[in-house]
N, CA, C and O atoms as a printed pandas DataFrame, in Angstrom:
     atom_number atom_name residue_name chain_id  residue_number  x_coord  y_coord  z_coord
0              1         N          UNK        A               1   47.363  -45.778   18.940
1              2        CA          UNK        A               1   47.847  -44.507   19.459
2              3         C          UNK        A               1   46.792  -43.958   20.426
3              4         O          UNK        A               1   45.595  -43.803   20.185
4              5         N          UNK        A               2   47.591  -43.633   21.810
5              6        CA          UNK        A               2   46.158  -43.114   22.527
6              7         C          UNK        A               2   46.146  -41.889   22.322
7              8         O          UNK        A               2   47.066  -41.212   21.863
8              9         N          UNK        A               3   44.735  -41.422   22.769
9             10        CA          UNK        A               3   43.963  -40.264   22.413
10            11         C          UNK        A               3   44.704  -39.054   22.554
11            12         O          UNK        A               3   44.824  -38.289   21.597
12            13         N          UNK        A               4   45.211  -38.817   23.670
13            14        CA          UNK        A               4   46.114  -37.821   24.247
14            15         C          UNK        A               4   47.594  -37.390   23.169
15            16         O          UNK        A               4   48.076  -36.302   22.856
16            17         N          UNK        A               5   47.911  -38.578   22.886
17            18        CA          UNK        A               5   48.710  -38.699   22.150
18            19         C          UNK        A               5   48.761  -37.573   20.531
19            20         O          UNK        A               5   49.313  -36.553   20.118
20            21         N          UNK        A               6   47.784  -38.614   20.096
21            22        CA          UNK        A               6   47.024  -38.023   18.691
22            23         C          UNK        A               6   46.600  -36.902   18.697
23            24         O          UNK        A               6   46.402  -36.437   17.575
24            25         N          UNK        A               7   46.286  -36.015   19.864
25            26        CA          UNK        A               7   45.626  -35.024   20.561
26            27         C          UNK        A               7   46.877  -33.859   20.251
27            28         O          UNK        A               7   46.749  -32.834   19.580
28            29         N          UNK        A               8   47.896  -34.257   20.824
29            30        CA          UNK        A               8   49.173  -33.605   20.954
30            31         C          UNK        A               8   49.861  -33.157   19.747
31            32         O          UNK        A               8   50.506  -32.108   19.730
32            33         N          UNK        A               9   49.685  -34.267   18.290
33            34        CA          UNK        A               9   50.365  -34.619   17.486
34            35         C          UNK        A               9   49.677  -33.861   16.345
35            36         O          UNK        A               9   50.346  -33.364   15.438
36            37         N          UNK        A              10   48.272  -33.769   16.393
37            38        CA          UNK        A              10   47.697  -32.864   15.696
38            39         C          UNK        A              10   48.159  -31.398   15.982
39            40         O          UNK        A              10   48.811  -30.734   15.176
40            41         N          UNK        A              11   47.732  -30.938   17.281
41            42        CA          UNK        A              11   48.018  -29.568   17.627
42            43         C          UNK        A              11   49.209  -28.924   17.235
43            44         O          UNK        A              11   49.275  -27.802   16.735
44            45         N          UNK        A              12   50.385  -29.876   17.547
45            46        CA          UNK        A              12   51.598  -29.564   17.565
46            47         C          UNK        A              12   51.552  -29.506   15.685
47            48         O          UNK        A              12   52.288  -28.579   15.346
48            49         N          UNK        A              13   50.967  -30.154   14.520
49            50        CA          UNK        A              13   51.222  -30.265   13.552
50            51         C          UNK        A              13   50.343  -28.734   13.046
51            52         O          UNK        A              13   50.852  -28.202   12.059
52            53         N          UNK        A              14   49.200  -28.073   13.588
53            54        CA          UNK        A              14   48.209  -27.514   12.941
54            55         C          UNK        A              14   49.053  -26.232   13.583
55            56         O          UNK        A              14   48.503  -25.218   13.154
56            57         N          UNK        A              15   50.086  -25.902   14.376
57            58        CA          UNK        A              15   50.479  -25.056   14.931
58            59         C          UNK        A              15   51.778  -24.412   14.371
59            60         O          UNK        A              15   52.050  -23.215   14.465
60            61         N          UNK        A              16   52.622  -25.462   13.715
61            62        CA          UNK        A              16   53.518  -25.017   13.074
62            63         C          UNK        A              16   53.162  -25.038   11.456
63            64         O          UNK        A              16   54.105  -25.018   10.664
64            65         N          UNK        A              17   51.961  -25.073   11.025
65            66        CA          UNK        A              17   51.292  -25.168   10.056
66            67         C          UNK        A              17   50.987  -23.128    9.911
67            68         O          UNK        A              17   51.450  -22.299    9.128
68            69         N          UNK        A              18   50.143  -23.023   10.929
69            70        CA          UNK        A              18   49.716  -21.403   11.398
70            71         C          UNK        A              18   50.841  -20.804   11.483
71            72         O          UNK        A              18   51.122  -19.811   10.811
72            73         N          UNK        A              19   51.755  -21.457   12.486
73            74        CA          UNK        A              19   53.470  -20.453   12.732
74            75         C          UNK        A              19   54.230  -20.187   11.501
75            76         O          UNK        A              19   55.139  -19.358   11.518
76            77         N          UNK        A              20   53.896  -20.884   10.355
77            78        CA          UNK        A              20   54.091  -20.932    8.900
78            79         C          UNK        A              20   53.611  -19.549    8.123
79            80         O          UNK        A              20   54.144  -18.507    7.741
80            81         N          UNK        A              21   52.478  -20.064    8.115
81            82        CA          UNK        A              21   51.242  -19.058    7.661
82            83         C          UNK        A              21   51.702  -17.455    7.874
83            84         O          UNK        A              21   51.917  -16.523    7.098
84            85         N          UNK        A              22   51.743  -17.636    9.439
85            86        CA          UNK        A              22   52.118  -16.082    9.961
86            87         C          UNK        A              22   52.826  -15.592    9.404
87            88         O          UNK        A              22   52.623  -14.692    8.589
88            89         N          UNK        A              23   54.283  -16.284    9.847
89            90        CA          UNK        A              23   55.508  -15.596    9.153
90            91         C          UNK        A              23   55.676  -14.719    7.649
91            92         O          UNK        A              23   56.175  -13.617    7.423
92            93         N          UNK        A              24   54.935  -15.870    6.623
93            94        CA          UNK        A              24   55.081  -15.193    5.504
94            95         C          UNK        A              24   53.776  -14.263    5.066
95            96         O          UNK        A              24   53.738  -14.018    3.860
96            97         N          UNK        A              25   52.656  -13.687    5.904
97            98        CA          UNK        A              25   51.809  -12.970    6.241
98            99         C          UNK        A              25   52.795  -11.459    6.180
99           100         O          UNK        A              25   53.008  -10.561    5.366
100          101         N          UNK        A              26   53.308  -11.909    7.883
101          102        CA          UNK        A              26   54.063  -10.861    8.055
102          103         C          UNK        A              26   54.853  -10.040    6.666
103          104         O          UNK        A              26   54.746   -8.969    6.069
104          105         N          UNK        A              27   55.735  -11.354    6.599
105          106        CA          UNK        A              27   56.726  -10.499    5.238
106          107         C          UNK        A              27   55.738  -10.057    4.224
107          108         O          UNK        A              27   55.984   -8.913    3.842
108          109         N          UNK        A              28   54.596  -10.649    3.610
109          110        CA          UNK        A              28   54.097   -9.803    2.816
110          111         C          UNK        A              28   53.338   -8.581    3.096
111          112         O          UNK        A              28   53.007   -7.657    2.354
112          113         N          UNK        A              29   53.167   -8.767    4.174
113          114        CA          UNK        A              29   52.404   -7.214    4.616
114          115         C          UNK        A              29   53.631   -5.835    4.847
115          116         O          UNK        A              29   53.428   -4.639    4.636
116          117         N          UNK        A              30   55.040   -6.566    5.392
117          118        CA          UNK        A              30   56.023   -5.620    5.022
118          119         C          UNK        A              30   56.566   -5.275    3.966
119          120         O          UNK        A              30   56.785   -4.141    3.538
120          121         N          UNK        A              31   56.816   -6.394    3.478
121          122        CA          UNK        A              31   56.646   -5.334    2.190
122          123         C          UNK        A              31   56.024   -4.644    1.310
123          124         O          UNK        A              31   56.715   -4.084    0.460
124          125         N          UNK        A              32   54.857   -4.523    1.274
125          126        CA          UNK        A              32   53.845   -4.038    1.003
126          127         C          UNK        A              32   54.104   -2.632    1.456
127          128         O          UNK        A              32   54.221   -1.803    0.554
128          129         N          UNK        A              33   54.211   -2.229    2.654
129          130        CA          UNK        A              33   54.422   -1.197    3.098
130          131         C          UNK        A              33   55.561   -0.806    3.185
131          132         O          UNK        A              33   55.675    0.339    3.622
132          133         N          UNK        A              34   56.460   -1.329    2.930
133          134        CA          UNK        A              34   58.302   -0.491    3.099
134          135         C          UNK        A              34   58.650   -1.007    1.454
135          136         O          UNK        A              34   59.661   -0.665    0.840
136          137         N          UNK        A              35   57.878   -1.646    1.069
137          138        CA          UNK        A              35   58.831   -2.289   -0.280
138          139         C          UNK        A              35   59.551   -3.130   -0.442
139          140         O          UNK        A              35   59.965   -3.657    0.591
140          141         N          UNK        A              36   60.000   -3.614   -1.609
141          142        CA          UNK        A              36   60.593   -4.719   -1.672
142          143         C          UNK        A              36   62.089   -4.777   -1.239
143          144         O          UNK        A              36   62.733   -3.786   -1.584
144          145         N          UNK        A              37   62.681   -5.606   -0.645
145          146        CA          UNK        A              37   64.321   -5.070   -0.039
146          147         C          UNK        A              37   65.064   -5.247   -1.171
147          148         O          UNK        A              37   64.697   -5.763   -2.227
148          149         N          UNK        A              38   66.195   -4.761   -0.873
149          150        CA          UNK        A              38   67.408   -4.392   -1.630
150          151         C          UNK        A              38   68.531   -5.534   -1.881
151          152         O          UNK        A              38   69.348   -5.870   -1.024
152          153         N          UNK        A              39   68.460   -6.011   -3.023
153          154        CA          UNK        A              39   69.423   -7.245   -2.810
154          155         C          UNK        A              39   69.612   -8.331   -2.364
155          156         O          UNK        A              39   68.848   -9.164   -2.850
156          157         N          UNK        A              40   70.494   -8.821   -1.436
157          158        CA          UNK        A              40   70.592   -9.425   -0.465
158          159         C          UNK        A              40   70.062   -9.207    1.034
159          160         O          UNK        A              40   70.447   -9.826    2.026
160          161         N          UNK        A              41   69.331   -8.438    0.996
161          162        CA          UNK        A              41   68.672   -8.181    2.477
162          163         C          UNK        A              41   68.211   -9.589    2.884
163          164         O          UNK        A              41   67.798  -10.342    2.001
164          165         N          UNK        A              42   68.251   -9.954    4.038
165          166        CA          UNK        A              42   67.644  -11.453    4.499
166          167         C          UNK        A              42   65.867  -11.131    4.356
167          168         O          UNK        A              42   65.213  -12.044    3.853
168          169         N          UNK        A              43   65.485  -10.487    4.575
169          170        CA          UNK        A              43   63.852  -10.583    4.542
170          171         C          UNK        A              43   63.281  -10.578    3.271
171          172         O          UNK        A              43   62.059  -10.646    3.142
């Protein structure tokens, strides 16, 4: 595998790794501050 390659394949893996991370960051910091939702709320 060339370098560039492997280069790409990491980033792209360590990035939706973080884009992960965030997301459920986010939701716990909202709710934290608004509370837990109601039911079926999607969040």
């Amino acid at each position: 595998m060339e370098e560039d390659t492997r280069r790409q394949l990491v980033y792209g893996l360590i990035s939706l790794i973080l884009v992960a991370i965030a997301n459920r960051l986010a939701m716990y910091i909202t709710n934290k501050i608004l509370g837990e939702p109601d039911g079926d709320a999607i969040v």
